[in-house]
Gaussian input, Z-matrix of N, CA and C with variables (Angstrom, degrees):
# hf/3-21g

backbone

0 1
 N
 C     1     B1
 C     2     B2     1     A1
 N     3     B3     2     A2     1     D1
 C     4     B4     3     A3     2     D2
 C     5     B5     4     A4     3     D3
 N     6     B6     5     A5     4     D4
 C     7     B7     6     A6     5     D5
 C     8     B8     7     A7     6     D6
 N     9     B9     8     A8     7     D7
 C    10    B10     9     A9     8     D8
 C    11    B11    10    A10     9     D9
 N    12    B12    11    A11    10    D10
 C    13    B13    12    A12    11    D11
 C    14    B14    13    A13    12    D12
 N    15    B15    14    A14    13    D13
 C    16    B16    15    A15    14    D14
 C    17    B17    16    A16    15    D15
 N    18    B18    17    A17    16    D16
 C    19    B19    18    A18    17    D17
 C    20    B20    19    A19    18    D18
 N    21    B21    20    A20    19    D19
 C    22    B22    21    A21    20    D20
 C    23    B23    22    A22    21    D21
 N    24    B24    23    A23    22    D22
 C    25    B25    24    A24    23    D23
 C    26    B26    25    A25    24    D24
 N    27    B27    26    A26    25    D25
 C    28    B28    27    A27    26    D26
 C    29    B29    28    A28    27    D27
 N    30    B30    29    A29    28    D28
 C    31    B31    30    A30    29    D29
 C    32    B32    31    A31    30    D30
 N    33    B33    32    A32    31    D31
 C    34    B34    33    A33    32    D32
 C    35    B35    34    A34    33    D33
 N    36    B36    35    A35    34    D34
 C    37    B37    36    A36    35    D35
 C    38    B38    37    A37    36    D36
 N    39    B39    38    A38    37    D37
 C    40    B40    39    A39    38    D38
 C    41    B41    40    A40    39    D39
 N    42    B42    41    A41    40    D40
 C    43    B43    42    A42    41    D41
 C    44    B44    43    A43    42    D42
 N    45    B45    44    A44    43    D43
 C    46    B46    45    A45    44    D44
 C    47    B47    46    A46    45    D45
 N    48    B48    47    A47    46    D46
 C    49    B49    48    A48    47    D47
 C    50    B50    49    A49    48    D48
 N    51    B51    50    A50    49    D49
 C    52    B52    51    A51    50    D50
 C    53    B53    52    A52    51    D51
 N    54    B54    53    A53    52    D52
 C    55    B55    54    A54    53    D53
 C    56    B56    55    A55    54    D54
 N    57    B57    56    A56    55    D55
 C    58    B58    57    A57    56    D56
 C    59    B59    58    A58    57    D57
 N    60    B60    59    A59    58    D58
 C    61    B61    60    A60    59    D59
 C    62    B62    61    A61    60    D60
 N    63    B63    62    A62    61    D61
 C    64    B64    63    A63    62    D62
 C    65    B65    64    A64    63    D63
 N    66    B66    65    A65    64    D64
 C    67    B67    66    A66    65    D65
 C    68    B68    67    A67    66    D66
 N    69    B69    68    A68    67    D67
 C    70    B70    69    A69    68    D68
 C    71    B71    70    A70    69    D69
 N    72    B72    71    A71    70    D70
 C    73    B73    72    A72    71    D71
 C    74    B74    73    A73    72    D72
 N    75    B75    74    A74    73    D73
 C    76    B76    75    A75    74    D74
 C    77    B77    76    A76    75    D75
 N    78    B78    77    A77    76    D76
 C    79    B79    78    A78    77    D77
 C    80    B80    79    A79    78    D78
 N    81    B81    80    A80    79    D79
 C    82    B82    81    A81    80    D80
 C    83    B83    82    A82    81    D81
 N    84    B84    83    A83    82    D82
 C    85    B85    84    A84    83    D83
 C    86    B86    85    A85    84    D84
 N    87    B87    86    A86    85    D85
 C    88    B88    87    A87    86    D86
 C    89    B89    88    A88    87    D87
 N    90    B90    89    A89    88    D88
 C    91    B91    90    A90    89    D89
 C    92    B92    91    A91    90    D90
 N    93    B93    92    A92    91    D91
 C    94    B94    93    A93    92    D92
 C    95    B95    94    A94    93    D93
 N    96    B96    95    A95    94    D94
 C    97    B97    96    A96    95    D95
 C    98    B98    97    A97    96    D96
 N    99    B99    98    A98    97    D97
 C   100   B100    99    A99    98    D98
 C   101   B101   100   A100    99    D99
 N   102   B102   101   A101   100   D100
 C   103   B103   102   A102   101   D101
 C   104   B104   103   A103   102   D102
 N   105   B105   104   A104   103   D103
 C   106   B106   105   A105   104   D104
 C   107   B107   106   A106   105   D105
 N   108   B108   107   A107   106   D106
 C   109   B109   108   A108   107   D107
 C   110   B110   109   A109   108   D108
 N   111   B111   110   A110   109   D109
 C   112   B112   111   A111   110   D110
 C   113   B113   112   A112   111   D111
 N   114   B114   113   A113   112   D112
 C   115   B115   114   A114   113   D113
 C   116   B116   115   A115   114   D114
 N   117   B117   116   A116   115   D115
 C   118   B118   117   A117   116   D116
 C   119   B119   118   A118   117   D117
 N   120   B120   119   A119   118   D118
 C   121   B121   120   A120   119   D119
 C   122   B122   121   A121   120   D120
 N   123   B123   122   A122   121   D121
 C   124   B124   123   A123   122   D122
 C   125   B125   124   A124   123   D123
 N   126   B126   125   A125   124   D124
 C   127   B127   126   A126   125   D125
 C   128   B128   127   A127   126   D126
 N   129   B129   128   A128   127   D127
 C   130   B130   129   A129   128   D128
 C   131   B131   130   A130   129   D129
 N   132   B132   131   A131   130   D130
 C   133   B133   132   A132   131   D131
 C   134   B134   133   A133   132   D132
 N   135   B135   134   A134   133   D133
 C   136   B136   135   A135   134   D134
 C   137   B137   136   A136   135   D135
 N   138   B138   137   A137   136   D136
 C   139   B139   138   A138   137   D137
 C   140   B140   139   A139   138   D138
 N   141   B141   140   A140   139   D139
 C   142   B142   141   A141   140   D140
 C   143   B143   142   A142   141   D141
 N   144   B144   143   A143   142   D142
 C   145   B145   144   A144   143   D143
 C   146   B146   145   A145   144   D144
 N   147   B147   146   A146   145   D145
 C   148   B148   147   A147   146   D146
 C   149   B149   148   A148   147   D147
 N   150   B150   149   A149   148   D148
 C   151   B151   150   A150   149   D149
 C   152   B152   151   A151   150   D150
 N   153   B153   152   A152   151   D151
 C   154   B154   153   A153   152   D152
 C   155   B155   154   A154   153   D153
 N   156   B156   155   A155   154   D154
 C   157   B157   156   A156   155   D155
 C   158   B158   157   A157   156   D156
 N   159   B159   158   A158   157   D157
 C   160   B160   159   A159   158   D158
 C   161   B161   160   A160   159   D159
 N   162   B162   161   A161   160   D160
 C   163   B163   162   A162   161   D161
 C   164   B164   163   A163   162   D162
 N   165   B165   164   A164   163   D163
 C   166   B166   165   A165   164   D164
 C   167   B167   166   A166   165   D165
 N   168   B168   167   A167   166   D166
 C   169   B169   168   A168   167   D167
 C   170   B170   169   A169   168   D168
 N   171   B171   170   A170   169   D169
 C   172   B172   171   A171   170   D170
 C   173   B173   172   A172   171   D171
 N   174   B174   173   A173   172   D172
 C   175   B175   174   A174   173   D173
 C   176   B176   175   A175   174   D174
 N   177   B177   176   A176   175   D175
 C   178   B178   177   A177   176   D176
 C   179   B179   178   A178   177   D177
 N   180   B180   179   A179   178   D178
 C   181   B181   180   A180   179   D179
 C   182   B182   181   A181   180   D180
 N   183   B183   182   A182   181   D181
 C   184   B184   183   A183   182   D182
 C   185   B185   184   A184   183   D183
 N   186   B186   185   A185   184   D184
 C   187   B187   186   A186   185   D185
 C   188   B188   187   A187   186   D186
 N   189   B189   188   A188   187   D187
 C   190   B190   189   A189   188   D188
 C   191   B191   190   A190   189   D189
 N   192   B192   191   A191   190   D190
 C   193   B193   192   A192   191   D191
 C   194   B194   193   A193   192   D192

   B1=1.4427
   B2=1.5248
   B3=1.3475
   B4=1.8763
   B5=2.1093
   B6=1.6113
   B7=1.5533
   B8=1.6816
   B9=1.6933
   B10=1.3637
   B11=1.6826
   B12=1.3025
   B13=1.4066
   B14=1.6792
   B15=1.1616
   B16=1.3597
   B17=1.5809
   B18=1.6325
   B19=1.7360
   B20=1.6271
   B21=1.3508
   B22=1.2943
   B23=1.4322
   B24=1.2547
   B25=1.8601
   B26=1.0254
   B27=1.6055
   B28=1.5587
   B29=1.6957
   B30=1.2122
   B31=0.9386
   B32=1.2939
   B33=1.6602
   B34=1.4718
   B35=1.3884
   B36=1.8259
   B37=1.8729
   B38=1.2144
   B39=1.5325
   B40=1.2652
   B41=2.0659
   B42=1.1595
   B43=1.6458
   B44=1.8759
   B45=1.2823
   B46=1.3076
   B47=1.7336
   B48=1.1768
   B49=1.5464
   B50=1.9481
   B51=1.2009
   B52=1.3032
   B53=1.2792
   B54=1.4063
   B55=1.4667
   B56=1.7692
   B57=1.4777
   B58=1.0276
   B59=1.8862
   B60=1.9978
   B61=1.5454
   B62=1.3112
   B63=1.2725
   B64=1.8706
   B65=1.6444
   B66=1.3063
   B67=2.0900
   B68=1.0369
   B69=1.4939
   B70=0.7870
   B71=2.2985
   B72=1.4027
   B73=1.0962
   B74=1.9114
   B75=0.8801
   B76=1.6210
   B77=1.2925
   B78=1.5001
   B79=1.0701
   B80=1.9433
   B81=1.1171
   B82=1.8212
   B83=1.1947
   B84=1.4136
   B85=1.4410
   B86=1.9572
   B87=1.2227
   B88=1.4722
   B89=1.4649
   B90=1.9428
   B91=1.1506
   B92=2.1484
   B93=1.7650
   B94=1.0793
   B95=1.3706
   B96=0.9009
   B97=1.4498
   B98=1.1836
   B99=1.6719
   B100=0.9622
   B101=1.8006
   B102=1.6114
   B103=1.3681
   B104=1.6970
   B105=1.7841
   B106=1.3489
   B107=1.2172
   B108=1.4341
   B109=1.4909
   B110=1.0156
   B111=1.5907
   B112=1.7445
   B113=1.4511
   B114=1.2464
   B115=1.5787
   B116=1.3635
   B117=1.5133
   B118=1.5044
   B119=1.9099
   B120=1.3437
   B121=2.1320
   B122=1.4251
   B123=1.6521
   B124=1.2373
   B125=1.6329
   B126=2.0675
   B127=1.6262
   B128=1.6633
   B129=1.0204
   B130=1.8770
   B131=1.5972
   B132=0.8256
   B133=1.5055
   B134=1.6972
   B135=1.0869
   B136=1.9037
   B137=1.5703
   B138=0.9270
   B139=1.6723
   B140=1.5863
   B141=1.4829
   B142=1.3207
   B143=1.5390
   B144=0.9436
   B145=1.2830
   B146=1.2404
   B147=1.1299
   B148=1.3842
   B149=1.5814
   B150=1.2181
   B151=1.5301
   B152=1.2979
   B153=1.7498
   B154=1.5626
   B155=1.6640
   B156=1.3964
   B157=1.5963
   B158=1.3499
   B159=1.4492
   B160=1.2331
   B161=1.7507
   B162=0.6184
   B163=1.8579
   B164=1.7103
   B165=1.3789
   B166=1.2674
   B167=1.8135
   B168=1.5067
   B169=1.4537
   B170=2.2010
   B171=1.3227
   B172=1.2183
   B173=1.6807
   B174=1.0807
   B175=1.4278
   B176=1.5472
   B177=0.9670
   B178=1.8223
   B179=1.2140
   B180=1.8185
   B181=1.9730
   B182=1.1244
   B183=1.3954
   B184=1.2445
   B185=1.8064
   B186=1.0325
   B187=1.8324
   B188=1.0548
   B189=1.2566
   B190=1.4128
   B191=1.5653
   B192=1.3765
   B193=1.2431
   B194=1.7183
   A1=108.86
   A2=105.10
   A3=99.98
   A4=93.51
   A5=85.10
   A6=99.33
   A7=83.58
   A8=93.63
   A9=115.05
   A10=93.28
   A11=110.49
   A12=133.86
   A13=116.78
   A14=143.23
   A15=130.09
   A16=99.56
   A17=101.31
   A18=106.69
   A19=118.14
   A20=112.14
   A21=120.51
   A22=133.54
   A23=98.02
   A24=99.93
   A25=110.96
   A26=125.41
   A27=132.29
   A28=113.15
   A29=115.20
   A30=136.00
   A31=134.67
   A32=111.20
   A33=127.07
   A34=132.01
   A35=107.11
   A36=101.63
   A37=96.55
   A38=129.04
   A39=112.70
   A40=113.45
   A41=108.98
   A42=115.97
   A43=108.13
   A44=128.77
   A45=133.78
   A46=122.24
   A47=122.96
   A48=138.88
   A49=89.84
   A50=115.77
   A51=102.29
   A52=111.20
   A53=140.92
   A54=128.35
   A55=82.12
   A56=134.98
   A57=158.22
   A58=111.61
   A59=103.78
   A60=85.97
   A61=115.30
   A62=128.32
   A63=104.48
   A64=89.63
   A65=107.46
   A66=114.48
   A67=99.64
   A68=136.65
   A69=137.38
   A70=114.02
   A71=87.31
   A72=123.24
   A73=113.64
   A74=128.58
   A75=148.69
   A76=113.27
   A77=121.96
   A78=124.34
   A79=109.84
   A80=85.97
   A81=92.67
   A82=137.92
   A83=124.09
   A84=135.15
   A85=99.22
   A86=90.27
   A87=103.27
   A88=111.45
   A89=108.41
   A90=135.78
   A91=93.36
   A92=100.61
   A93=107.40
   A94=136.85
   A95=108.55
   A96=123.48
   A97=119.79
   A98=122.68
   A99=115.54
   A100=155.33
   A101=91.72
   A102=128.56
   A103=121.05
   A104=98.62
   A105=98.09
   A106=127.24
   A107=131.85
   A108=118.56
   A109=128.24
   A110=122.01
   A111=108.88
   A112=111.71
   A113=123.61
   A114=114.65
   A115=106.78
   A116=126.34
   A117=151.54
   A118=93.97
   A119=103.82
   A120=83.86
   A121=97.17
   A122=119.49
   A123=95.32
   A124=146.02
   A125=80.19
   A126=99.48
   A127=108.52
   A128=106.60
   A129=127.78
   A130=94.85
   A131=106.59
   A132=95.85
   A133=114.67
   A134=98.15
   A135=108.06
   A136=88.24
   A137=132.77
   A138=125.39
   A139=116.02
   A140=108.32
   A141=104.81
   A142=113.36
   A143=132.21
   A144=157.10
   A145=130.14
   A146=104.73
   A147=140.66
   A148=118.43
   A149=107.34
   A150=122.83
   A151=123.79
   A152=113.30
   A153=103.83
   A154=114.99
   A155=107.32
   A156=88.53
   A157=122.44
   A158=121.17
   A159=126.41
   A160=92.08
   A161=120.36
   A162=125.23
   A163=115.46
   A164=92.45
   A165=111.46
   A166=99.29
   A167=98.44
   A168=107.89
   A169=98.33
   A170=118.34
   A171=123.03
   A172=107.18
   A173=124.70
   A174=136.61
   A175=98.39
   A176=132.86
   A177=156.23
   A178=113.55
   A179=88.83
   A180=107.19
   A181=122.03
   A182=131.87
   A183=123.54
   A184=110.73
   A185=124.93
   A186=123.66
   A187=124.38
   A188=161.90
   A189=155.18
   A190=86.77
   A191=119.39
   A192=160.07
   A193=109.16
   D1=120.37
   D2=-174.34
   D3=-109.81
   D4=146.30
   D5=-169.43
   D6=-91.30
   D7=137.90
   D8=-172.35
   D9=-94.39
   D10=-29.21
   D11=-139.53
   D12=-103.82
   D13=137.43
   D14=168.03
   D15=-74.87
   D16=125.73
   D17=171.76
   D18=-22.42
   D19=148.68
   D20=149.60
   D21=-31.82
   D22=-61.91
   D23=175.46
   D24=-58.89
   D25=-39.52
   D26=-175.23
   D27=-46.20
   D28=-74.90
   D29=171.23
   D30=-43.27
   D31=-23.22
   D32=147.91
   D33=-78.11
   D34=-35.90
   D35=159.46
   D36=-57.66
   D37=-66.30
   D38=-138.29
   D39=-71.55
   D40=-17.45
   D41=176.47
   D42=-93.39
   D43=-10.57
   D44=139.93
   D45=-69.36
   D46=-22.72
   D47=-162.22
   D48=-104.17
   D49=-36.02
   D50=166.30
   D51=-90.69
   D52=-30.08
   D53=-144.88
   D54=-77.51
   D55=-58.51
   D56=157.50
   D57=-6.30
   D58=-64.73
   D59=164.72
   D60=-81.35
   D61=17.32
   D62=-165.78
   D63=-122.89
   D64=11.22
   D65=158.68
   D66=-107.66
   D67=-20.40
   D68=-161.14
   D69=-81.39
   D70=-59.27
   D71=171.95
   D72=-66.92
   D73=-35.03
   D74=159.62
   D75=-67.83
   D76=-20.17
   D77=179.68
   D78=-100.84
   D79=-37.32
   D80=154.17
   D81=-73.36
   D82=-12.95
   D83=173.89
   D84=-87.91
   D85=-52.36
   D86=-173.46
   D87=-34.91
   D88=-58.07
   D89=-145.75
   D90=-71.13
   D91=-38.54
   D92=168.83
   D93=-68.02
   D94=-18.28
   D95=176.07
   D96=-86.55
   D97=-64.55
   D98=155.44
   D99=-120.87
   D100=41.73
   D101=176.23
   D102=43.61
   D103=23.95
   D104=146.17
   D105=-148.53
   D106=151.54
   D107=-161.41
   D108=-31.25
   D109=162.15
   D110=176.13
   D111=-100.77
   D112=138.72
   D113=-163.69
   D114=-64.03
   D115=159.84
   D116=-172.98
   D117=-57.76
   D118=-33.34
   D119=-160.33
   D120=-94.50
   D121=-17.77
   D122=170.13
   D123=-72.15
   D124=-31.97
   D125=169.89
   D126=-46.25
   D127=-61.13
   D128=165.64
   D129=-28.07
   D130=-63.41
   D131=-167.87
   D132=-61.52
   D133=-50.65
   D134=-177.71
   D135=-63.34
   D136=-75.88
   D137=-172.53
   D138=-31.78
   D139=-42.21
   D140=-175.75
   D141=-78.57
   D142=-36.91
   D143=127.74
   D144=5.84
   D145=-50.42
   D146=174.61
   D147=-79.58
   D148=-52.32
   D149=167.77
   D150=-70.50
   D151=-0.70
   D152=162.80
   D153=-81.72
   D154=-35.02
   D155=176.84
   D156=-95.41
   D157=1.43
   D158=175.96
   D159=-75.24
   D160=-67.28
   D161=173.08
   D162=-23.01
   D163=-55.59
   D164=-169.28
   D165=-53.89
   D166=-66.52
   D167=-151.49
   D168=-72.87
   D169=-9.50
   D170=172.92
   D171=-68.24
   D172=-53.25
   D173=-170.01
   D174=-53.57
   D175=-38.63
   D176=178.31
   D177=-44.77
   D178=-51.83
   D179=-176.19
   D180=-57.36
   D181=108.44
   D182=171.37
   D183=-82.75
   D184=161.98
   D185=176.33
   D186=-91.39
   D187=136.42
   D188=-145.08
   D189=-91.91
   D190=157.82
   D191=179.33
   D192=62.08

């Protein structure tokens, strides 16, 4: 059976490792803009958000060799 696919686990650090900077990062624009934290459900939201096309476009990846 040849993996077409980047592993399972793979594909979950790496779409947790983004949902993570892009709350992360949203929460720093935010904080700049309007100089007070950004609430917990929105970060949640942009993170989740975020992790549909990071997901998407991982499943796609095939692995070299």
């Amino acid at each position: 059976m040849s993996q077409s696919r980047l592993p399972l686990w793979q594909r979950l650090l790496i779409t947790v490792l983004v949902m993570l900077a892009a709350s992360y990062i949203a929460g720093l624009i935010w904080n700049a803009v309007f100089g007070f934290a950004l609430p917990p459900y929105v970060a949640g939201v942009i993170g989740g958000l975020s992790a549909i096309p990071v997901w998407d476009l991982l499943q796609r990846i095939r692995p070299n060799g």
